[in-house]
C-alpha positions as CSV (number, residue, x, y, z in Angstrom):
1,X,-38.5,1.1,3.9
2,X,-37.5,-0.3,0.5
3,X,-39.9,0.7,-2.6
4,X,-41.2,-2.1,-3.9
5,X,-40.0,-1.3,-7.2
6,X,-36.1,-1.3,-6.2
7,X,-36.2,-4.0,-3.7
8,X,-35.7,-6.9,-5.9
9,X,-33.4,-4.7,-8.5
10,X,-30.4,-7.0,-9.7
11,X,-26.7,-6.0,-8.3
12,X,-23.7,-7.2,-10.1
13,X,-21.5,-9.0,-7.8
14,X,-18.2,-6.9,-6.3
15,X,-15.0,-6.9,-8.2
16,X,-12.5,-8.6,-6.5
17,X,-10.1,-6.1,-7.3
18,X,-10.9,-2.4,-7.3
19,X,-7.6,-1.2,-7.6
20,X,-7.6,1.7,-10.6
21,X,-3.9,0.7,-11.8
22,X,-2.5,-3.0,-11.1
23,X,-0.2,-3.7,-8.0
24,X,3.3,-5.7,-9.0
25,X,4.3,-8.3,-6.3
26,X,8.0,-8.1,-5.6
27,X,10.2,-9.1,-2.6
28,X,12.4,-6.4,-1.3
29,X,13.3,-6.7,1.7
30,X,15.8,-3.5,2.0
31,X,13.0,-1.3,2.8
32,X,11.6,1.1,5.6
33,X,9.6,2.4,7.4
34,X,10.0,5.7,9.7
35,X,7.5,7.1,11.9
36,X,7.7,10.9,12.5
37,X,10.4,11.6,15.4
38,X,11.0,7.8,15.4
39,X,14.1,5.3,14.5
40,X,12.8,3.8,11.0
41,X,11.5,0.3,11.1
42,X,12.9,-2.6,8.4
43,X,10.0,-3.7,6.8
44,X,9.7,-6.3,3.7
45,X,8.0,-4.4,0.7
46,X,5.1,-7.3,-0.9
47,X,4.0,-5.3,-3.4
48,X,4.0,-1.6,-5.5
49,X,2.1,0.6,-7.5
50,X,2.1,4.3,-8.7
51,X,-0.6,4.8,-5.3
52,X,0.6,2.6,-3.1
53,X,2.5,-0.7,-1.4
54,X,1.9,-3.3,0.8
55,X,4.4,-4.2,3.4
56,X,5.4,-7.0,6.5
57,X,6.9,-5.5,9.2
58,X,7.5,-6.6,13.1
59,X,5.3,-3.2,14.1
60,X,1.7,-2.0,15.2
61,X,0.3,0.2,12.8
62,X,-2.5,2.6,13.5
63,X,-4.9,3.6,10.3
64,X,-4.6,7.2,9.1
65,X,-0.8,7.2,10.3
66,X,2.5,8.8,8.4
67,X,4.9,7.0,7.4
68,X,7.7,7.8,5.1
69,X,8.5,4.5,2.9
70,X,12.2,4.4,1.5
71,X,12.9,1.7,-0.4
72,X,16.3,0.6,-1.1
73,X,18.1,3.7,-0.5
74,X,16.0,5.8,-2.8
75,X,14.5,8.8,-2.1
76,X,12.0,8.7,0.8
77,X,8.1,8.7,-0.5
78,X,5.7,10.0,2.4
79,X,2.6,7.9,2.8
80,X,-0.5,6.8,5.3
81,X,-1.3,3.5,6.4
82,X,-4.6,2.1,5.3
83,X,-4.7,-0.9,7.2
84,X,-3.0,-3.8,8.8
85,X,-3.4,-7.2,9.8
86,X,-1.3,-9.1,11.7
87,X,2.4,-8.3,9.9
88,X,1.5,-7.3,6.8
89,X,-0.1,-3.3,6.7
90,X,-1.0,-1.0,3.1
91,X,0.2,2.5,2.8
92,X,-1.3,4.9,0.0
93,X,1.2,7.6,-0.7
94,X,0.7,11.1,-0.6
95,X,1.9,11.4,-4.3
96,X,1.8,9.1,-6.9
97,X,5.2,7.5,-8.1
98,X,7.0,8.0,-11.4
99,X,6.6,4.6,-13.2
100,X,10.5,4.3,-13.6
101,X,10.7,3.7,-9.9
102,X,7.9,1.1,-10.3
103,X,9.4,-0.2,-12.9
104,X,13.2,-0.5,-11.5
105,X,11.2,-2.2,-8.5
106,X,9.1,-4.7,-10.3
107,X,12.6,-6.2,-12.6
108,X,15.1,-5.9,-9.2
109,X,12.8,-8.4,-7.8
């Protein structure tokens, strides 16, 4: 049971974005994905960040998988798949990017 002192306390509404570093749409669509043991998987990379992407691809996803996201042609960044919903899925990856690769990204697109 509540206290009676905390249960009318005032609660700032939730941020829309809780992201720590902003995400950069783009449109690439020679990226992909590859499962471990499996063929990889072309996928359409939405948007970037040093942390993570967000991606369309004609695949089921399961949370907590590993992926390894290549993007075109560069070197291969391994990752885990936060969620999905219907084509589009989120990956955070395992480390963080160098912002050159963001950056490269962000003005190819």
């Amino acid at each position: 049971m509540a206290l009676k002192s905390t249960r009318y306390r005032r609660v700032e509404p939730a941020a829309l974005n809780r992201r720590a570093v902003p995400r950069h749409e783009v449109t690439v669509s020679s990226a992909s994905l590859k499962r471990s043991g499996n063929k990889s998987i072309v996928a359409t990379l939405l948007d970037i960040s040093i942390y993570g992407c967000r991606f369309e691809a004609d695949a089921v996803f399961q949370e907590g998988e590993k992926v390894t996201v290549t993007v075109n042609k560069q070197v291969p960044v391994k990752a885990t798949l936060v969620w999905q919903k219907t084509k589009q899925a989120g990956c955070r990856f395992a480390d963080a990017l160098d912002t050159e690769i963001v950056r490269t990204l962000t003005l190819a697109s």
